[in-house]
C-alpha positions in Angstrom: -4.5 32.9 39.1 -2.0 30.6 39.2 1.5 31.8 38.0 4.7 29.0 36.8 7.7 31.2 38.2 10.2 28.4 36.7 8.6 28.9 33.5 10.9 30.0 30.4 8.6 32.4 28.3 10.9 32.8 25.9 12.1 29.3 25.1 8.8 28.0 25.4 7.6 30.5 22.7 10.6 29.6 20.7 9.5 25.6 20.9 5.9 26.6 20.0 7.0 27.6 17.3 9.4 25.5 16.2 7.0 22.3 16.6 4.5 24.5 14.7 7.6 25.4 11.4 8.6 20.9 11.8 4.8 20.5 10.9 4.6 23.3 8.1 8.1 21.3 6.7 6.4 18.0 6.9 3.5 19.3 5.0 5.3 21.0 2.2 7.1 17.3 2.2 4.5 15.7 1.8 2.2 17.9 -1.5 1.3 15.2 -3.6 -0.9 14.6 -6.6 -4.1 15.5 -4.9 -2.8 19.4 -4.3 -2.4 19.9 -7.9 -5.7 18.6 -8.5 -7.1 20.6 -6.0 -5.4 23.4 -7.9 -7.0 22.2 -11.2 -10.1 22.5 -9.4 -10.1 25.9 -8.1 -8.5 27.2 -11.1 -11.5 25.3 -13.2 -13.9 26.9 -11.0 -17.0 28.8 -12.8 -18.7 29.9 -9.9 -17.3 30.4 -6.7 -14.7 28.5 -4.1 -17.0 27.6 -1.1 -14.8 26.9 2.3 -16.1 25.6 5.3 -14.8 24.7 8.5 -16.0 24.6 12.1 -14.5 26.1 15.1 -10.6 27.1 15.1 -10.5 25.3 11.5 -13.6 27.3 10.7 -11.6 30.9 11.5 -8.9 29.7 9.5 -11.1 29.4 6.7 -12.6 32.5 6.5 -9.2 33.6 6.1 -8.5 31.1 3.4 -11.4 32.7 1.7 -10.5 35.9 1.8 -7.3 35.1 0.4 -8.5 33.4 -2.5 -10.6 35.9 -3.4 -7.7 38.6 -3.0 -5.8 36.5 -5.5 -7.9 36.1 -8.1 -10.7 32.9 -7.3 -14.0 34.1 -6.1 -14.6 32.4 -2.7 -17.1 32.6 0.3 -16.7 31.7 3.6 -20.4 29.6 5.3 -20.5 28.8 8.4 -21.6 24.3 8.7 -23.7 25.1 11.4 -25.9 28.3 9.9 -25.9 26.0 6.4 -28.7 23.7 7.7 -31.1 27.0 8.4 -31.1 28.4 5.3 -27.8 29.0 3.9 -27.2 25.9 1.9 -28.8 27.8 -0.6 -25.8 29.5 -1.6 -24.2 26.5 -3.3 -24.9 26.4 -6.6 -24.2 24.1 -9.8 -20.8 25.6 -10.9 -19.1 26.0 -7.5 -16.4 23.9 -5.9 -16.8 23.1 -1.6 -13.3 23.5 0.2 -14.0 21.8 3.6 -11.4 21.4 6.2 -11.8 19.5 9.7 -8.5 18.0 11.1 -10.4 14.6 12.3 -12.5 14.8 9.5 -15.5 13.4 11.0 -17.1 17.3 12.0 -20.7 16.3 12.4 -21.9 19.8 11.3 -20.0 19.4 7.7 -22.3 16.4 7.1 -25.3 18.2 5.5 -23.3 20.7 4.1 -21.5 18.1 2.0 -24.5 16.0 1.4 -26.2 18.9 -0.4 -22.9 19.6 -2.6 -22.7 16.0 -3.5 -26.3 16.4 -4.8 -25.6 19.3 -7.0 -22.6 17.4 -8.0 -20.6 20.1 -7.1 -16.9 19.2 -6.5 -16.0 18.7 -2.6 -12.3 19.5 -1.9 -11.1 18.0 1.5 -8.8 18.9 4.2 -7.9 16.9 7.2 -5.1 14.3 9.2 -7.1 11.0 8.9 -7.1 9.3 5.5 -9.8 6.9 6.6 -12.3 9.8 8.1 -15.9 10.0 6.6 -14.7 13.9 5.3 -11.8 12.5 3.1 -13.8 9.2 2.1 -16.8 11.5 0.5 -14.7 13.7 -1.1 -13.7 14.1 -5.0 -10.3 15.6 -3.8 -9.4 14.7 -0.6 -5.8 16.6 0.9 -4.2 14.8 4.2 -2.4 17.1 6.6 0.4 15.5 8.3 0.1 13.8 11.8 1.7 16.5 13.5 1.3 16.6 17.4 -0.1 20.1 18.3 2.2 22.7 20.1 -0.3 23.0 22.9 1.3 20.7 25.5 -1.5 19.0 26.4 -1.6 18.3 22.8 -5.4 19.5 22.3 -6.2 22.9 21.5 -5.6 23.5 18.0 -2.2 25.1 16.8 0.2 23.1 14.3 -2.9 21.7 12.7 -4.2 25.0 12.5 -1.2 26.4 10.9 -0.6 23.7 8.4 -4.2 24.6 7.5 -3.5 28.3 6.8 -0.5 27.6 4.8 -2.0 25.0 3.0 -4.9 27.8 2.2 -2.4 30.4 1.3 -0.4 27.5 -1.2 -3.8 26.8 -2.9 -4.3 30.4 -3.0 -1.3 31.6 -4.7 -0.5 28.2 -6.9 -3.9 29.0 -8.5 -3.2 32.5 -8.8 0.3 31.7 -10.4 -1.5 29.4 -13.0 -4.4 31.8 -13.9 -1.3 34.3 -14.7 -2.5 37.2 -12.1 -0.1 40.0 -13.1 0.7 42.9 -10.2 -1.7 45.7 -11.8 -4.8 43.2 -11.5 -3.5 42.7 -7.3 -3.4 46.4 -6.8 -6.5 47.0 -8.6 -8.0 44.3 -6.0 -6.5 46.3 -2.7 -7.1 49.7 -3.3 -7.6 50.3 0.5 -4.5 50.4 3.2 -1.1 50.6 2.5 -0.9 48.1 -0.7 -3.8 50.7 -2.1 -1.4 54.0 -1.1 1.8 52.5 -2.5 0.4 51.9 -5.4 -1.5 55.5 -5.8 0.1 57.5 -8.6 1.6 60.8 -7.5 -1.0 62.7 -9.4 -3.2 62.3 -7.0 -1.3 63.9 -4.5 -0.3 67.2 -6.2 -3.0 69.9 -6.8 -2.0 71.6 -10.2 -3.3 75.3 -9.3 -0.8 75.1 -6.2 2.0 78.0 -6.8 5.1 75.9 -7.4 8.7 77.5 -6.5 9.9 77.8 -9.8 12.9 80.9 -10.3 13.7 81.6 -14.1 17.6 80.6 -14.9 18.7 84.5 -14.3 17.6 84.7 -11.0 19.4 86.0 -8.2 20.0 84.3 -5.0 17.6 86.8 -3.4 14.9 85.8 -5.8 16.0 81.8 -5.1 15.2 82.1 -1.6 12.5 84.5 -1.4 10.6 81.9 -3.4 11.3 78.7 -1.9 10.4 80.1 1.4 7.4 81.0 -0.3 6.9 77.2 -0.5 8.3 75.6 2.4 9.6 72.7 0.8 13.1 73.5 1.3 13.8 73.8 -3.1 13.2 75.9 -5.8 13.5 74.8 -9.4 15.3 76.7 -12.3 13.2 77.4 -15.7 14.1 78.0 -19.1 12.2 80.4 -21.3 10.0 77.8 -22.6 9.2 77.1 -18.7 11.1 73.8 -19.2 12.9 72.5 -15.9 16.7 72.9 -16.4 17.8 72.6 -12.6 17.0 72.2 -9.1 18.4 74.3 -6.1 18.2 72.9 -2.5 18.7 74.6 1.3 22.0 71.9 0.7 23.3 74.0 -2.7 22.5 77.7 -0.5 25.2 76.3 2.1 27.6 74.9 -0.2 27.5 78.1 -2.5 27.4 80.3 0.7 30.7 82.7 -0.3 29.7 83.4 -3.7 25.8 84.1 -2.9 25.7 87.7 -3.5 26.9 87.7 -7.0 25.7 84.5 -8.0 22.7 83.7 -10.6 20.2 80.4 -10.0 22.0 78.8 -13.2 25.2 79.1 -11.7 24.2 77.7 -8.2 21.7 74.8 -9.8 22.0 70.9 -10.3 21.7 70.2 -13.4 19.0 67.5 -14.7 17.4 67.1 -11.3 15.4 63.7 -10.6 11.7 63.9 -11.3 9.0 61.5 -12.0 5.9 61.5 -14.0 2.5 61.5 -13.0 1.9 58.0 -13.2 4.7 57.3 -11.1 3.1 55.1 -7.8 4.3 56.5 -4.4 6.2 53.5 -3.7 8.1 53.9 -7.0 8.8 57.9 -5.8 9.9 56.7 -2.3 12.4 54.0 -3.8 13.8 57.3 -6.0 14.4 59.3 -3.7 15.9 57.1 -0.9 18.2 56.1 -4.2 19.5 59.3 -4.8 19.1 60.4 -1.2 16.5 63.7 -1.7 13.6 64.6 0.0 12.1 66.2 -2.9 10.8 65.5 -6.6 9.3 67.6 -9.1 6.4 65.9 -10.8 6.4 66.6 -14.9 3.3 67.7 -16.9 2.0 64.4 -19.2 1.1 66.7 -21.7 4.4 68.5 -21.8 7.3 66.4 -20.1 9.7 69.4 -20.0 7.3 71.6 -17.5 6.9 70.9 -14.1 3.3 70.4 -13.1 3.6 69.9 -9.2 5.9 69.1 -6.4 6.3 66.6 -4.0 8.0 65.8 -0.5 9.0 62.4 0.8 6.4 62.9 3.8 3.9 63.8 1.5 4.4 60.0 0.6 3.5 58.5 3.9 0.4 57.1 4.2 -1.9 59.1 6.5 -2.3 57.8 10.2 
């Protein structure tokens, strides 16, 4: 293996991708009227967004795919090459073909948009050469920038591939802004990973026949810490009659109350009108609470009766499992 010892790994990382950002600038630059009819298009879409691309341009769009079809436009990713044996098939009347090819004359794209021009199904094109036979065929045709590639031989494939992804990500999201996706539909679409856990209610992490550390308003200090050692979770919470939450005591209120201990009732140590969240509370919404008012621990109230505590929860209960 042959090793550059005057080689600057650093800088030439830098100037990758810096030459790779001048193209992304020169794209955004250069939007014209064919992206918003390319958006028109997705967003018109009854069936589903084909995309197509061979080689590095072909991994790129089964990420542009996926993307879409996180965002709210049903897509599918075929492969030019397994389309000839079979697979044109899933192209039906009703769908729109996203092909991308940065010369635009990929030989294995030919039958594949042969048989969409047949259906008359919409071709949407993606590549640097106006003139290519791609962009000449298609109804939409979307020129990338001549941008020389960061490789500095100028061949393998890395500003044009990154201009495509963005480009797929801008289609993506444009269309998703125009068919007026709202946040509840994008969680409902990831309910896997962290998006899926930082939008889980908090209901789903308390069990309701857990013993919760709860001390009636008389208490004394004895009782207090007897029952949040009983718990673990460093708190015990102070009840009314009714079994309505009036207070919260910490380890932090024990210390700070230290001298008067022994004579003291939970009332008279408490907060008063401690945080707490509801039920339907997401665990990112829980996290940003606590980290606001600096605790480590919530009580979560009863939906049918807001005044009673129902469970309890503890900022590294809301960190996602490993």
């Amino acid at each position: 293996m042959l090793i550059n010892p005057r080689l600057d790994a650093r800088s030439t990382g830098a100037s990758v991708i810096q030459q790779e950002a001048a193209g992304l600038a020169s794209l955004a630059a250069q939007l014209d009227q064919s992206f918003d009819a390319a958006v028109a298009r997705i967003v018109a879409t009854e069936g589903r967004i084909i995309v197509a691309g061979m080689g590095k341009s072909g991994l790129i769009c089964r990420k542009i795919a996926a993307t879409l079809s996180a965002t709210g436009s049903a897509a599918y990713f075929i492969h030019p090459a397994e389309a000839s044996h079979g697979d044109l098939g899933s192209l039906k009347p009703g769908d729109t073909l996203l092909v991308l090819s940065n010369s635009g004359s990929t030989p294995e794209l030919r039958p594949l948009v042969a048989y969409a021009l047949a259906l008359d199904v919409p071709v949407i094109a993606v590549a640097s050469e106006p003139m290519s036979e791609l962009m000449l065929q298609a109804d939409i045709g979307i020129l990338l920038p001549k941008v020389a590639e960061a490789c500095p031989e100028k061949i393998a494939p890395t500003t044009s591939t990154a201009m495509m992804l963005a480009l797929g990500d801008a289609l993506a999201i444009t269309a998703m802004q125009m068919r007026g996706i709202s946040r509840d539909e994008l969680i409902r679409w990831h309910p896997g990973g962290n998006i899926g856990w930082q939008a889980l209610p908090v209901s789903r992490l308390i069990r309701r026949t857990d013993a919760l550390p709860l001390v009636k308003r008389s208490a004394s200090m004895r009782d207090v810490v007897i029952e949040m050692t009983s718990i673990g979770k460093g708190v015990a919470g102070v009840v009314d009659d009714a079994g309505g939450l009036i207070g919260i005591i910490t380890d932090g209120d024990l210390r700070r109350s230290f001298d008067r201990m022994l004579l003291a009732t939970a009332e008279e140590i408490m907060t008063h009108a401690p945080k707490t969240v509801s039920g339907t509370t997401t665990v990112a919404e829980a996290r940003e609470l606590m980290a606001e008012n600096r605790i480590t621990v919530v009580f979560v109230m009863d939906g049918d009766n807001p005044s009673k505590p129902a469970g309890l929860i503890h900022i590294h209960d809301l960190a996602p499992a490993a």
